[in-house]
Each structure stands twice: as C-alpha cells, then as structure tokens.
C-alpha positions as CSV (number, residue, x, y, z in Angstrom):
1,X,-17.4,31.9,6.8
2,X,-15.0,28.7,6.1
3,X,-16.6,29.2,2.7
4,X,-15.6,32.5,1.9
5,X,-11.5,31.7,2.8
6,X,-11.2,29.3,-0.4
7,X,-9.5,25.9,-0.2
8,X,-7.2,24.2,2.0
9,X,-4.6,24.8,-0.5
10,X,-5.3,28.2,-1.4
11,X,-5.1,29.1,2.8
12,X,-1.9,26.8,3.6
13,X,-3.7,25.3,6.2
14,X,-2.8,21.8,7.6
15,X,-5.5,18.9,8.1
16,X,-5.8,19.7,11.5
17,X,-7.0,23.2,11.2
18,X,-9.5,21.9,8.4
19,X,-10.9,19.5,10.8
20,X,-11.1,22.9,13.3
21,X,-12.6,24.6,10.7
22,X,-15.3,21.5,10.4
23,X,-16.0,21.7,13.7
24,X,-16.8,25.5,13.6
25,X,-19.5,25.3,10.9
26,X,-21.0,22.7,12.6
27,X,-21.6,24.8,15.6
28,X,-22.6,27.5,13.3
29,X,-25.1,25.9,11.5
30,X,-26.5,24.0,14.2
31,X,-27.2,27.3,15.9
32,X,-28.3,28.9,13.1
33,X,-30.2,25.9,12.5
34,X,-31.3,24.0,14.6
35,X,-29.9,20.3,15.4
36,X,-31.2,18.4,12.2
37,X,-31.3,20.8,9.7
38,X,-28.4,22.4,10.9
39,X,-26.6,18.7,11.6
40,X,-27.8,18.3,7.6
41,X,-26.4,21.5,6.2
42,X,-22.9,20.8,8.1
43,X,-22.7,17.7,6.6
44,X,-22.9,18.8,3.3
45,X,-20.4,21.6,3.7
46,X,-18.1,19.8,5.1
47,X,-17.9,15.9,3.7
48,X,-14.7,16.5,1.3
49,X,-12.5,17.2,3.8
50,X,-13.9,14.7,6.3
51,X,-13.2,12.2,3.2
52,X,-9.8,13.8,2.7
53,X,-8.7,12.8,6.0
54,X,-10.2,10.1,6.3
55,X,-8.2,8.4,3.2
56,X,-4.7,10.3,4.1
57,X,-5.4,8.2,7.7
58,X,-5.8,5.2,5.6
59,X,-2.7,5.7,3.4
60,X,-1.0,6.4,6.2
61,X,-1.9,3.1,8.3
62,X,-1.4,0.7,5.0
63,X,2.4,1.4,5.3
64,X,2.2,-1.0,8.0
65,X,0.8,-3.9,5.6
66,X,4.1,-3.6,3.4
67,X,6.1,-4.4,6.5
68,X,7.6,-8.1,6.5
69,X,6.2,-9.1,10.0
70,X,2.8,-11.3,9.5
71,X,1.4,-9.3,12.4
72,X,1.9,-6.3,11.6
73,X,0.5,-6.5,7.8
74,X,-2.5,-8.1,9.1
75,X,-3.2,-4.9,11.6
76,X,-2.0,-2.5,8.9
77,X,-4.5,-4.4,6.5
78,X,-7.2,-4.6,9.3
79,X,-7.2,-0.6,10.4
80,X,-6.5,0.4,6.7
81,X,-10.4,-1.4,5.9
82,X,-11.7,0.1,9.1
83,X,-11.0,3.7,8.1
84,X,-11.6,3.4,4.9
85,X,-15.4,1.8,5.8
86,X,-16.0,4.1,7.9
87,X,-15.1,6.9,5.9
88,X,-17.8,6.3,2.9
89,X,-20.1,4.1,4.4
C-alpha cells in the first residue's frame, strides 16, 4: 500500500508519518506473513527511510559538538556515534 503512494517527497509527508507508515507495513506483512518472513519482507521495504532518520537524528545531535563547552561536544560527539552505529550496523 505505502508502495503504491510514491516517495516521501512526492506525498509531503513529514518523518514522522514515514516512520507511521513503517510501522504499518510491518504489521501488514507480518500478518500476511508470518513473524520471520513477514519481519524479513518489512525490513527490506522499509530500511531507507529507517536510514533516513536515523542520519537526520545524527545531524541533528552533532550540532551540539560545535558548541564551545567541553561537555557538551563530548555528549554531542558521543550520541552523534551512537546513532549513527546503530543505524547501519
């Protein structure tokens, strides 16, 4: 269905409503599916815009490593490399 309604872009739609849209086929094809292959099929529907978010999070939190206070770059630097791992690892 998410398919069939083209890009982010092309819709208008925020990150939030692709992350609602995510969690849609995921039900979908879990029931269509079953759990693994269904859990499988998800997956590869819906990585890019998992990815997507996950580096716009990233971008957003290494703001706080240009700040000038030592503690504050250090937890920008810190959550930055935490998204960023567990986005493509």
């Amino acid at each position: 269905q998410a398919e069939a309604q083209g890009t982010a872009e092309d819709r208008g739609s925020s990150p939030e409503e692709d992350v609602r849209d995510c969690e849609n086929i995921v039900r979908e094809e879990v029931s269509r599916n079953g759990l693994v292959e269904g859990t499988r099929r998800a997956i590869s529907r819906t990585g890019g815009v998992i990815t997507s978010a996950g580096i716009i999070l990233a971008g957003t939190f290494s703001v706080l490593a240009s700040l000038p206070l030592r503690d504050l770059v250090q937890l920008g630097f810190a959550v930055t490399l935490g998204i960023l791992l567990d986005t493509f690892v």
